[in-house]
BAVEX-583875 format. One record per atom (N, C-alpha, C): chain; x, y, z. Coordinates in nm, 2 decimals, padded with zeros to 4 digits. Each point is the difference from the previous one (the first is absolute). Example, Ala and Ser with C-alpha at 12.3 -4.5 7.8 and 13.67 -1.06 7.14 Angstrom:
2
[A,[01.32,-00.57,00.78]];
[A,[-00.09,00.12,00.00]];
[A,[00.09,00.12,00.00]];
[A,[-00.04,00.11,-00.07]];
[A,[00.09,00.11,00.00]];
[A,[-00.08,00.11,00.08]];
***
This chain:
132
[A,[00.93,-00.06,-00.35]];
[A,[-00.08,00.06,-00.10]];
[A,[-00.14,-00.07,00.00]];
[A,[-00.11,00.07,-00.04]];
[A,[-00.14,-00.01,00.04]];
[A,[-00.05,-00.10,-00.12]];
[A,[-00.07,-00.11,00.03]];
[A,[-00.01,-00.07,-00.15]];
[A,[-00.14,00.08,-00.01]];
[A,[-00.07,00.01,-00.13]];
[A,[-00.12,00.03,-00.04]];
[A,[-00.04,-00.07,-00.12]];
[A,[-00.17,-00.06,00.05]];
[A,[-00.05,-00.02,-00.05]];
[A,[-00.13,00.05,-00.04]];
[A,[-00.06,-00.06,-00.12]];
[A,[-00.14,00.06,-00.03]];
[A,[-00.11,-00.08,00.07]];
[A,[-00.11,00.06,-00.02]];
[A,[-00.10,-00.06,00.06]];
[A,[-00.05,-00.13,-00.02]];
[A,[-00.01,-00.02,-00.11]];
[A,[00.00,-00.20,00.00]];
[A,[00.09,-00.06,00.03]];
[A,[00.13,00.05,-00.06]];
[A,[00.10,-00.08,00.11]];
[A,[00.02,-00.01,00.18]];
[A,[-00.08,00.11,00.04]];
[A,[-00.02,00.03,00.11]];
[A,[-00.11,-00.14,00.08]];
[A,[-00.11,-00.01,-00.06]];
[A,[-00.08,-00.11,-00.01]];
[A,[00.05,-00.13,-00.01]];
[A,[00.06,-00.02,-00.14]];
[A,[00.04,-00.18,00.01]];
[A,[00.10,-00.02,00.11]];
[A,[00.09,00.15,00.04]];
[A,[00.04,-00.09,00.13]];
[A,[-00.03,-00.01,00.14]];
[A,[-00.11,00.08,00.01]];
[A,[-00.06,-00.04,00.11]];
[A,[-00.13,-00.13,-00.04]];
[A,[-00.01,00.01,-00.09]];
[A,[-00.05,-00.20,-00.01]];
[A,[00.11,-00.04,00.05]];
[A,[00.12,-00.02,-00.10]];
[A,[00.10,-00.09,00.03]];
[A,[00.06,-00.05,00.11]];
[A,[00.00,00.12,00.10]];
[A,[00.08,00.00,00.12]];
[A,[-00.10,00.06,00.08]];
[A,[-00.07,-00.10,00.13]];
[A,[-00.12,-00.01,00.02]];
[A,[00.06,00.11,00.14]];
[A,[00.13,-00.02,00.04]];
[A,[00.05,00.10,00.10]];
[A,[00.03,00.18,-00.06]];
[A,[-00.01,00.02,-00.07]];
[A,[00.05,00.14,-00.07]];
[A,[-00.13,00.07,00.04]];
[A,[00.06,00.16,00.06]];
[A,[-00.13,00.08,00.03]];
[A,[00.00,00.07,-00.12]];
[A,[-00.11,00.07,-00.01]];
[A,[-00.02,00.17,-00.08]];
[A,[-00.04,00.08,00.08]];
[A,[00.08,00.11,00.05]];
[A,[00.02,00.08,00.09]];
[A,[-00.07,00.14,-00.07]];
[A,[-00.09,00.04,00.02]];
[A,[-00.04,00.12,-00.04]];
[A,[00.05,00.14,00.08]];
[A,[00.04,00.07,-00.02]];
[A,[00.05,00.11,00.07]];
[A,[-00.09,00.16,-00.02]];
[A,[-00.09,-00.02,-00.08]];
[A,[-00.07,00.12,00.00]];
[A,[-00.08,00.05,00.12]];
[A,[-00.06,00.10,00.02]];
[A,[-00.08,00.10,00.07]];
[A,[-00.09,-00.12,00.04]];
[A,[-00.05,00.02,00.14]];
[A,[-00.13,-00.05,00.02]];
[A,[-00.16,00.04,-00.13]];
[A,[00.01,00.11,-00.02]];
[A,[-00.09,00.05,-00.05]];
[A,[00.01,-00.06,-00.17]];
[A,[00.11,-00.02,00.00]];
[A,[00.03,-00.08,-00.16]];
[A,[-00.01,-00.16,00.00]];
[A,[00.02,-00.04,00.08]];
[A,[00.00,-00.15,00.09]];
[A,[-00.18,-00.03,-00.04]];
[A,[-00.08,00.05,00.05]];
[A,[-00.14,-00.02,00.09]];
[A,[-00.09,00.11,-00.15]];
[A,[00.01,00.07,-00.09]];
[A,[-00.05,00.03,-00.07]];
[A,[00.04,00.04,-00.13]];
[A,[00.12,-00.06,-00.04]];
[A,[00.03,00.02,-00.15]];
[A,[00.01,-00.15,00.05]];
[A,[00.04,-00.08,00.03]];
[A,[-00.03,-00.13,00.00]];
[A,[00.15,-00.10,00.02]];
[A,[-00.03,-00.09,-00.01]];
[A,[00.16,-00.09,00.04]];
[A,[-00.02,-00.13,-00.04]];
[A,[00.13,-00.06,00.00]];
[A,[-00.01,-00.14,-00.04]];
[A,[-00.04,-00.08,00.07]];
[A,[-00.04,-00.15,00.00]];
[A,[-00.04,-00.08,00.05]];
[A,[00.08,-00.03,00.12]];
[A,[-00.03,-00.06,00.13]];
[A,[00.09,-00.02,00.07]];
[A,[00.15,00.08,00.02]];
[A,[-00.03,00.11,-00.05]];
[A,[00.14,00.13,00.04]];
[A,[00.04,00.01,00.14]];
[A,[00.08,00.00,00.07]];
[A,[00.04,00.11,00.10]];
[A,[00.00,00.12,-00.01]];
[A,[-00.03,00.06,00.09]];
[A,[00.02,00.14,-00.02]];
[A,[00.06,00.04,00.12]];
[A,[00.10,00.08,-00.02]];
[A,[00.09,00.08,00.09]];
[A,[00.03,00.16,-00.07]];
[A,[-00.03,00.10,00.03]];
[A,[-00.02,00.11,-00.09]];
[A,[00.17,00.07,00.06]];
[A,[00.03,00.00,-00.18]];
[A,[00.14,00.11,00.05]];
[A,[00.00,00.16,00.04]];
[A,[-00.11,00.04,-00.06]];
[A,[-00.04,00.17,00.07]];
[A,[-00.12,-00.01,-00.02]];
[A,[-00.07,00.11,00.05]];
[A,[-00.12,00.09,00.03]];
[A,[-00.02,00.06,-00.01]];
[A,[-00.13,00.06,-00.02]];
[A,[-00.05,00.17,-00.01]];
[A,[00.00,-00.01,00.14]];
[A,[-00.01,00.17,00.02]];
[A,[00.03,00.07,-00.08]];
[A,[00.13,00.04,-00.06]];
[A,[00.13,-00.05,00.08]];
[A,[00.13,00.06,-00.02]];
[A,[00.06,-00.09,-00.14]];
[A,[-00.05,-00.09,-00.03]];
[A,[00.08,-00.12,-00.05]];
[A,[00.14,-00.03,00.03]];
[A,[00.02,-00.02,00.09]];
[A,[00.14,00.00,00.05]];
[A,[00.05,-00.13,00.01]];
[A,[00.14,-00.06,-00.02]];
[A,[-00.04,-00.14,00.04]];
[A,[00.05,-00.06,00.14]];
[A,[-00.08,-00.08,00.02]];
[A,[-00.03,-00.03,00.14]];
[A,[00.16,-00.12,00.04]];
[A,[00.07,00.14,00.08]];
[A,[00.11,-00.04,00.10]];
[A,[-00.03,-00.17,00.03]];
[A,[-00.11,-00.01,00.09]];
[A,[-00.02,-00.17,00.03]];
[A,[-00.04,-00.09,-00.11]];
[A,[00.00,00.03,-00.13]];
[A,[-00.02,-00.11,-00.09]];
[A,[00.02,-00.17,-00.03]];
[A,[00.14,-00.01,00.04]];
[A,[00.01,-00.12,-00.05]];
[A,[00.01,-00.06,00.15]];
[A,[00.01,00.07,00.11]];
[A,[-00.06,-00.08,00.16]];
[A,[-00.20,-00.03,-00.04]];
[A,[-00.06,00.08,-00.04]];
[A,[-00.12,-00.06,-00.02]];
[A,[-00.04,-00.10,-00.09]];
[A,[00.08,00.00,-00.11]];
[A,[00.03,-00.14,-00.08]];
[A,[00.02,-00.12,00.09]];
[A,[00.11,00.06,00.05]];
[A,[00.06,-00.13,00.15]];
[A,[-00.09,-00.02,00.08]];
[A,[-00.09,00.09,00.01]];
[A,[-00.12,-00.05,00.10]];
[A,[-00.11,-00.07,-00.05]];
[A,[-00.07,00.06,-00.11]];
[A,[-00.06,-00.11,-00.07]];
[A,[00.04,-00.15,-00.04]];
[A,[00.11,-00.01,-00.01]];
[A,[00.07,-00.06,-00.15]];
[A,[00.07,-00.10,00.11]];
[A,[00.04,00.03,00.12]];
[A,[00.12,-00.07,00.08]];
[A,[00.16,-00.02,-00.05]];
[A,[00.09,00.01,00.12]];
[A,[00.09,00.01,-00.04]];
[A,[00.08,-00.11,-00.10]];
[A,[-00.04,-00.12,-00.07]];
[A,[00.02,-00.10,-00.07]];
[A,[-00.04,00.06,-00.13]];
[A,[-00.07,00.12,00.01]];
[A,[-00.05,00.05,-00.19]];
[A,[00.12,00.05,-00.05]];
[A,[00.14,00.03,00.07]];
[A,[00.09,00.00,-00.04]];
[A,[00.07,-00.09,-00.14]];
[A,[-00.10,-00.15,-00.03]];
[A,[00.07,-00.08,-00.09]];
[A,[-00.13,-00.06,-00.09]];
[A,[-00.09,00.11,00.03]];
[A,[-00.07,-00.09,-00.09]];
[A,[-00.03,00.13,-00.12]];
[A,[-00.03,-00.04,-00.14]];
[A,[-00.02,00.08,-00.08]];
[A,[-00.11,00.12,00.04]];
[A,[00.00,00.13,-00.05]];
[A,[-00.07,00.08,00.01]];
[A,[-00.06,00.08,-00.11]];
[A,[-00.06,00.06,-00.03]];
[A,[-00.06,00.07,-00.10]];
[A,[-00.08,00.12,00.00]];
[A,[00.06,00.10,00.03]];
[A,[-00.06,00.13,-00.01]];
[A,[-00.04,00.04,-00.13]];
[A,[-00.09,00.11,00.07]];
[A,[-00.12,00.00,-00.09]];
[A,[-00.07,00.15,00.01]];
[A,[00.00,00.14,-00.06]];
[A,[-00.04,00.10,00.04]];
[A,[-00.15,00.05,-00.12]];
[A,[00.00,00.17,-00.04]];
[A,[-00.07,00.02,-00.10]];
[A,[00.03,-00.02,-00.14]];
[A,[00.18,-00.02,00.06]];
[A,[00.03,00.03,-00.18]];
[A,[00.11,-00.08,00.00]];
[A,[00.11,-00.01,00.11]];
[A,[00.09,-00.07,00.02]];
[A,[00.13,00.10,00.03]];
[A,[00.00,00.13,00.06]];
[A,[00.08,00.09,00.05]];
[A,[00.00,-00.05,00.15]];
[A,[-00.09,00.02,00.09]];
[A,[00.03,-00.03,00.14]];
[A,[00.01,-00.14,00.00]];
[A,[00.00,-00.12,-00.06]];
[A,[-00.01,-00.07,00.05]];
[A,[00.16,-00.06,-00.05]];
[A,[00.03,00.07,-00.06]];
[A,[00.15,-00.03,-00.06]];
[A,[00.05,00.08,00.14]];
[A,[00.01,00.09,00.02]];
[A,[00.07,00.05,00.14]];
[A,[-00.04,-00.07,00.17]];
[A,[-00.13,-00.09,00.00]];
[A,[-00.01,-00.04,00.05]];
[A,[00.10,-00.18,00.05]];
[A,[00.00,-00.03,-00.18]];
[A,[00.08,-00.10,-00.03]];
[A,[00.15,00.02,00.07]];
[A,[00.04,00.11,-00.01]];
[A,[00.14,00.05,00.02]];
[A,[00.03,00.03,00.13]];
[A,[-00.11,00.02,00.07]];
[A,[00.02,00.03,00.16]];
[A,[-00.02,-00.09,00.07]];
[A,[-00.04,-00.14,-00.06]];
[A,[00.01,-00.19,00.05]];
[A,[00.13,-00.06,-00.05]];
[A,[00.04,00.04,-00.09]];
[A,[00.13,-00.06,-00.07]];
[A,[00.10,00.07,00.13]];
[A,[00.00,00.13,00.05]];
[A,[00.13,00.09,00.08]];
[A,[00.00,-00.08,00.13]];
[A,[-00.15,-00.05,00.03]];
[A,[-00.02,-00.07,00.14]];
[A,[-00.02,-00.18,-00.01]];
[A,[00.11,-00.06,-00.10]];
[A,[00.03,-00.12,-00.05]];
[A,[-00.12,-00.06,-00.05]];
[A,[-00.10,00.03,-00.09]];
[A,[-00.12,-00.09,-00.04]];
[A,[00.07,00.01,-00.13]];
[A,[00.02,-00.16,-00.05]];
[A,[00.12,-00.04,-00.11]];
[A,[-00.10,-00.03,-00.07]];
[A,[-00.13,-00.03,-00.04]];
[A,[-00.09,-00.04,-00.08]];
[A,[-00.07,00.08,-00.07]];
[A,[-00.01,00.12,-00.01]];
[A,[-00.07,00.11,-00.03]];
[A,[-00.06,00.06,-00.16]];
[A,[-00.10,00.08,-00.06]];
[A,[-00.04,-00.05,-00.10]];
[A,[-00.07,00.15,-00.02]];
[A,[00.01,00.07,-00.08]];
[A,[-00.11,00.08,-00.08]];
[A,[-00.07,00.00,-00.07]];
[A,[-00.17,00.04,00.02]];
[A,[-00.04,-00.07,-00.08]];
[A,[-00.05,00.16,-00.11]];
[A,[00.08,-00.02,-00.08]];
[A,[00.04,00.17,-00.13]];
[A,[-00.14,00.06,00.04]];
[A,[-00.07,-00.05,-00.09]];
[A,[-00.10,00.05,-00.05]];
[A,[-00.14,00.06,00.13]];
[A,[00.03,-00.05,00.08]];
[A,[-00.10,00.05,00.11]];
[A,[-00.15,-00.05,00.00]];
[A,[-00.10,00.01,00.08]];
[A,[-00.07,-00.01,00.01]];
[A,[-00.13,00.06,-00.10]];
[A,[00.01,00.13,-00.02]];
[A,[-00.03,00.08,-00.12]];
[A,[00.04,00.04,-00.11]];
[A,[00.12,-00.03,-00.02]];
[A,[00.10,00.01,-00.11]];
[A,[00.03,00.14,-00.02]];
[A,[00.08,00.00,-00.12]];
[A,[00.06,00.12,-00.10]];
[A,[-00.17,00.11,-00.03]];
[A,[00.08,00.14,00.00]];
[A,[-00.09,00.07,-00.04]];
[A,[-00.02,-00.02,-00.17]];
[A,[-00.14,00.03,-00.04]];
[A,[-00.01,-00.03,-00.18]];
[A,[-00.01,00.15,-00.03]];
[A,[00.07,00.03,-00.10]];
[A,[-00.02,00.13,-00.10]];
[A,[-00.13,00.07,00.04]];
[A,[-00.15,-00.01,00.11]];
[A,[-00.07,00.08,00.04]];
[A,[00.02,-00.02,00.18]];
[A,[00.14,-00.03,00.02]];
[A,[00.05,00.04,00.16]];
[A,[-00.15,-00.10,00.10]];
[A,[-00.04,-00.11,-00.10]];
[A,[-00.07,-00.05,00.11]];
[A,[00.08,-00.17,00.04]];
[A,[-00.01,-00.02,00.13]];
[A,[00.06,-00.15,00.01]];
[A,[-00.10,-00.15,-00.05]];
[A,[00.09,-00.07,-00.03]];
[A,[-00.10,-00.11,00.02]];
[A,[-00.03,-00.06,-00.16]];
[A,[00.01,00.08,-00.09]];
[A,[-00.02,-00.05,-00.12]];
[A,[00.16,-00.03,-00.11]];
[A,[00.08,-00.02,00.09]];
[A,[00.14,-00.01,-00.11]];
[A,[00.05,-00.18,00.10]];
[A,[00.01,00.04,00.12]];
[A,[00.10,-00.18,00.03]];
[A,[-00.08,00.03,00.17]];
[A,[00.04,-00.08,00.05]];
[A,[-00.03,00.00,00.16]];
[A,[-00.06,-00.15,00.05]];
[A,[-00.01,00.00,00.16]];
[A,[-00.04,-00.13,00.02]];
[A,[-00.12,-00.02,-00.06]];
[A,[-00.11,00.12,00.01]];
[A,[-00.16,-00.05,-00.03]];
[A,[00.01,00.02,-00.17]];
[A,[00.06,00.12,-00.04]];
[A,[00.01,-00.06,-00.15]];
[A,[-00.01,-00.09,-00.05]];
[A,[00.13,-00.12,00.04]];
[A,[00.01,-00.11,-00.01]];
[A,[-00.13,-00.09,00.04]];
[A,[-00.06,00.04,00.05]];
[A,[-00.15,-00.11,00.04]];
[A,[00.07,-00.08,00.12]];
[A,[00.08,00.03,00.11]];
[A,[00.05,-00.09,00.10]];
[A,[-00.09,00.01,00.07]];
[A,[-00.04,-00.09,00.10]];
[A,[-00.07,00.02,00.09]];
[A,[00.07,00.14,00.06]];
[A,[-00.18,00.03,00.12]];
[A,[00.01,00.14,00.04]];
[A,[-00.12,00.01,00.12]];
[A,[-00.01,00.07,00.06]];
[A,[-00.12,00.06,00.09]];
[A,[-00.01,00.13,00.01]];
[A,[-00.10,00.02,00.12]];
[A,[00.00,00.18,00.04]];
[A,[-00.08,-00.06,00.12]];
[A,[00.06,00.06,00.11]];
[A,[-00.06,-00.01,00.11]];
[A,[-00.11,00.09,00.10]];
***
């Protein structure tokens, strides 16, 4: 089972534990202009146009990440916290024991006028962030 956490919990433990990644899994296009966290990885689980998810996923993780990211904590990280929870779950099937959701996403829950960003999320929160 997938543990999940929120966004500041997401934070104190990558203070804490200077080896834990935050693995972003969005779109390039979501990556590089809705914006990202500080020092993120990014490995995108699908793409426009199909959104499909990408067969070689967690080998590209392995490629980035090396085959040792097997034991060290991880922390996904999407728009909202849907793909990156399925992204969580497709490292746990291919033994990564440390694995972590981070709920709320990047832009959080939609608010009562269907826009993101004003109810929870990492930048909500005021976490660090960029745009590339």
């Amino acid at each position: 089972m997938i543990a999940e956490v929120n966004p500041k919990q997401a934070w104190n433990i990558l203070r804490e534990k200077p080896t834990a990644i935050l693995l972003d899994v969005r779109s390039k296009v979501e990556f590089d202009y809705v914006g990202h966290p500080v020092d993120a990885v990014h490995v995108p689980l699908q793409e426009a146009p199909d959104w499909q998810t990408d067969p070689d996923f967690v080998q590209k993780v392995i490629e980035r990440l090396g085959e040792s990211s097997r034991d060290i904590t991880i922390l996904t990280i999407c728009r909202s916290g849907k793909r990156s929870m399925l992204a969580a779950q497709l490292l746990e099937a291919q033994g990564y024991t440390h694995t972590a959701n981070i709920a709320e996403g990047f832009e959080g829950d939609l608010d009562e006028n269907r826009h993101r960003g004003n109810v929870n999320g990492w930048r909500f929160h005021g976490l660090p962030w960029e745009q590339t």
